[in-house]
N, CA, C and O of each residue as an XYZ file, in Angstrom:
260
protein
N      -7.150     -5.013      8.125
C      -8.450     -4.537      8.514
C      -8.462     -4.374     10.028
O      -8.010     -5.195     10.826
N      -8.988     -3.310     10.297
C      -8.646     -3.264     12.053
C     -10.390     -2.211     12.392
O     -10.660     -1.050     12.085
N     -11.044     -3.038     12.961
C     -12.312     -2.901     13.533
C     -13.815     -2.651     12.246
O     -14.810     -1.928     12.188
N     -13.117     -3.846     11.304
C     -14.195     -3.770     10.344
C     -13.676     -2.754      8.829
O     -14.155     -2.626      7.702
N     -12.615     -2.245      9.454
C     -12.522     -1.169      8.322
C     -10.621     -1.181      7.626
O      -9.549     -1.280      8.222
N     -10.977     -1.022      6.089
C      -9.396     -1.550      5.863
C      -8.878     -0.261      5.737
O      -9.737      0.615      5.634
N      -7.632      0.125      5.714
C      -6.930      0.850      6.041
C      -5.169      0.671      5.112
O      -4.372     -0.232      5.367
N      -4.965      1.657      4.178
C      -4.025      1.458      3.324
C      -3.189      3.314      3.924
O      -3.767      4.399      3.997
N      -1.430      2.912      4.299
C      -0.781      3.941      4.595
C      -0.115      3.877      3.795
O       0.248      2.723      3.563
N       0.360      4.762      3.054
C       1.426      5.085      2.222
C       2.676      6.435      2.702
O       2.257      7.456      3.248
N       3.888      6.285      2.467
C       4.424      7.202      3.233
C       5.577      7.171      2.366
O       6.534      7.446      3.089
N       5.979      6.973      1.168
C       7.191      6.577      0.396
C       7.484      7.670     -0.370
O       8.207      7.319     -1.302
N       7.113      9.468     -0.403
C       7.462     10.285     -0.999
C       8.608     11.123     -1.111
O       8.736     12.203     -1.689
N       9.638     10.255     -0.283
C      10.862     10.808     -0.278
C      11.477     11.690      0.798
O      12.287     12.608      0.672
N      10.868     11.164      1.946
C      11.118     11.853      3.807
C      12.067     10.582      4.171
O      11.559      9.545      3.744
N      13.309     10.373      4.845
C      13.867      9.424      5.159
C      12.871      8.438      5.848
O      11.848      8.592      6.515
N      13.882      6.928      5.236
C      12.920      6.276      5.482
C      13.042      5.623      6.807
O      14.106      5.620      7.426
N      11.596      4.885      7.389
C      11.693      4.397      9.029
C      11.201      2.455      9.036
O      10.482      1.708      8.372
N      11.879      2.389      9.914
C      11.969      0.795      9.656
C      10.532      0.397     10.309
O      10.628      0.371     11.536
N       9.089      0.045      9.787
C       7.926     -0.536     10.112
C       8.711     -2.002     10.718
O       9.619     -2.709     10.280
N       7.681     -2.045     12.189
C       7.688     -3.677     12.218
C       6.896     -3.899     11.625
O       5.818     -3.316     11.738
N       7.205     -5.143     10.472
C       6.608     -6.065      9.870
C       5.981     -7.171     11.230
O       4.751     -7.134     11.174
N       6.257     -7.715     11.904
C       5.781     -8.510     12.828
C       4.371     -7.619     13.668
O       3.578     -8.190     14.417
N       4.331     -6.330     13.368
C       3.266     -5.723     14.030
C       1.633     -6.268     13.438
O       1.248     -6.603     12.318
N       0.881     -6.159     14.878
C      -0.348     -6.564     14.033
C      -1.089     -5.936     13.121
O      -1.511     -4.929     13.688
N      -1.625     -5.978     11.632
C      -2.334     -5.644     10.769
C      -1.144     -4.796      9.825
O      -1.425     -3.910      9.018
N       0.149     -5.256     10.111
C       0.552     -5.559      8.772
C       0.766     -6.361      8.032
O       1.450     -7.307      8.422
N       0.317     -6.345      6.747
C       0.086     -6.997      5.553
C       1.293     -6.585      4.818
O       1.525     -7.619      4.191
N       2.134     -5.821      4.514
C       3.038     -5.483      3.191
C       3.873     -4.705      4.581
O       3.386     -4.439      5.680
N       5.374     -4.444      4.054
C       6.142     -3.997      3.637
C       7.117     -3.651      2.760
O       7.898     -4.524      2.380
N       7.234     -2.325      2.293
C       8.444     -2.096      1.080
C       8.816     -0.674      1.888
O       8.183      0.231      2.431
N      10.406     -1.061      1.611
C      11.745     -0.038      2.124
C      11.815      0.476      0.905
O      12.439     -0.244      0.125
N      11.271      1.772      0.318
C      11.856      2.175     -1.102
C      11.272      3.848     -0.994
O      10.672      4.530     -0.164
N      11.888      4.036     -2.463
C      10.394      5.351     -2.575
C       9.766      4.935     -3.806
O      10.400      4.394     -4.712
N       8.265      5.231     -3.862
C       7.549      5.062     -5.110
C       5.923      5.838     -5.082
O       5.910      6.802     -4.316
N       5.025      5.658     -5.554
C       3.831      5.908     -5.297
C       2.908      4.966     -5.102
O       3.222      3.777     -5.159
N       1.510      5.410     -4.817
C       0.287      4.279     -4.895
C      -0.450      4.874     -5.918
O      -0.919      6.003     -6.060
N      -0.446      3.907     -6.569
C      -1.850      4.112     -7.717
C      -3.568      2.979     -7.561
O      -3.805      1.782     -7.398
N      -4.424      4.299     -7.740
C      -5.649      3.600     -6.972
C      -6.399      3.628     -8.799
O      -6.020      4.507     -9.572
N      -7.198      2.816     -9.143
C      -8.870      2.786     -9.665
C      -9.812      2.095     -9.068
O      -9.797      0.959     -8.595
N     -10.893      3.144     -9.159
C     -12.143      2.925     -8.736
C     -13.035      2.480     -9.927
O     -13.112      3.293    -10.848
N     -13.913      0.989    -10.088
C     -14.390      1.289    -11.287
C     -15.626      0.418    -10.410
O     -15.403     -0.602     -9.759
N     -16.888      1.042    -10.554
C     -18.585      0.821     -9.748
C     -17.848      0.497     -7.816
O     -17.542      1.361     -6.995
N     -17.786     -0.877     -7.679
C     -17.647     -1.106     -6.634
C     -15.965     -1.750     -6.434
O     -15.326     -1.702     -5.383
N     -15.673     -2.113     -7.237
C     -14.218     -2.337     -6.833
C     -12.951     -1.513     -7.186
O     -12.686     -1.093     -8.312
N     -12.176     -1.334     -6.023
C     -11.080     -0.820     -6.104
C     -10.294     -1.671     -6.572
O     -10.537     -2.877     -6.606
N      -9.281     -1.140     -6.976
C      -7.750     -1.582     -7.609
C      -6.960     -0.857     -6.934
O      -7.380      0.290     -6.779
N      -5.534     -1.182     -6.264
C      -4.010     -0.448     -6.060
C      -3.070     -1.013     -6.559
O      -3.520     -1.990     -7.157
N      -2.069     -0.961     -6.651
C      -1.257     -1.191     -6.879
C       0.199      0.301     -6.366
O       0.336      1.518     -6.491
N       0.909     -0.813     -5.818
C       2.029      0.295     -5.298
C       2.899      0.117     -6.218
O       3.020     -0.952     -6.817
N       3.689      1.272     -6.460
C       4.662      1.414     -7.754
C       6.044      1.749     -6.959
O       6.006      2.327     -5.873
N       7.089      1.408     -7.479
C       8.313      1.684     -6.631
C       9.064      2.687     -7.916
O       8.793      2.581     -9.112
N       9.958      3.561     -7.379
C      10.793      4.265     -8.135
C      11.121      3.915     -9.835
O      11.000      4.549    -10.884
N      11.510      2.796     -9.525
C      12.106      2.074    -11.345
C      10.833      1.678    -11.680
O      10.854      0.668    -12.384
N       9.688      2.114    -11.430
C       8.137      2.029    -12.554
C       8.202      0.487    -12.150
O       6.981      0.394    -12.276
N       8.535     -0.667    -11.813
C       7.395     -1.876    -11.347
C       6.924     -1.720     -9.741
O       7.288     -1.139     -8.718
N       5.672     -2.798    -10.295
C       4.966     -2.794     -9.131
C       5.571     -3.746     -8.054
O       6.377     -4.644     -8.297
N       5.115     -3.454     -6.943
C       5.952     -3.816     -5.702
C       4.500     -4.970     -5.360
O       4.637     -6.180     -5.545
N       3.420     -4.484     -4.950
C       2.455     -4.980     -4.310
C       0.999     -4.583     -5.453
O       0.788     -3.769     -6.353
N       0.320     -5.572     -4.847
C      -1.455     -5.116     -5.811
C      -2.124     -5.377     -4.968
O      -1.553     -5.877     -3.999
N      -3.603     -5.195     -4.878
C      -4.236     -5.737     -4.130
C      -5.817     -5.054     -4.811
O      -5.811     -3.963     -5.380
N      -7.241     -5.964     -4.627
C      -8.351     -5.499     -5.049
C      -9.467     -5.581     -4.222
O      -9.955     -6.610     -3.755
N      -9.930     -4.155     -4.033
C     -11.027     -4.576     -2.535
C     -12.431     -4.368     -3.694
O     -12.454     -3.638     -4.685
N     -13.418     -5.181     -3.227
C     -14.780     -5.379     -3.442
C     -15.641     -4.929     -2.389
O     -15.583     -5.262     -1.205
N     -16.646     -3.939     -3.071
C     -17.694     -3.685     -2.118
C     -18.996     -4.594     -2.109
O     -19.893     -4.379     -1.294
């Protein structure tokens, strides 16, 4: 979360990949792979979950409004 507001990047669609510092501030996750993000919205809460290439999930996470 960086000034009140959360913030999810995804960049894993298959452009070579770049080494994130993990030690940087307001990161939460890293994954070195390719895969997608899958979002539901259901009233006020979100769901993600990041998916990596071989179909499991890497990371989840659930925001509440």
């Amino acid at each position: 979360m960086v000034n009140g507001v959360t913030h999810l990047t995804t960049g894993t669609g298959g452009a070579p990949l770049a080494t994130p510092d993990p030690g940087a501030p307001n990161i939460a996750a890293v994954y070195m792979g390719t895969g997608y993000t899958r979002i539901e919205i259901d009233g006020p809460t979100l769901h993600g979950w990041m998916i990596g290439a071989d179909g499991s999930v890497k990371d989840s996470f659930t925001l509440t409004r």
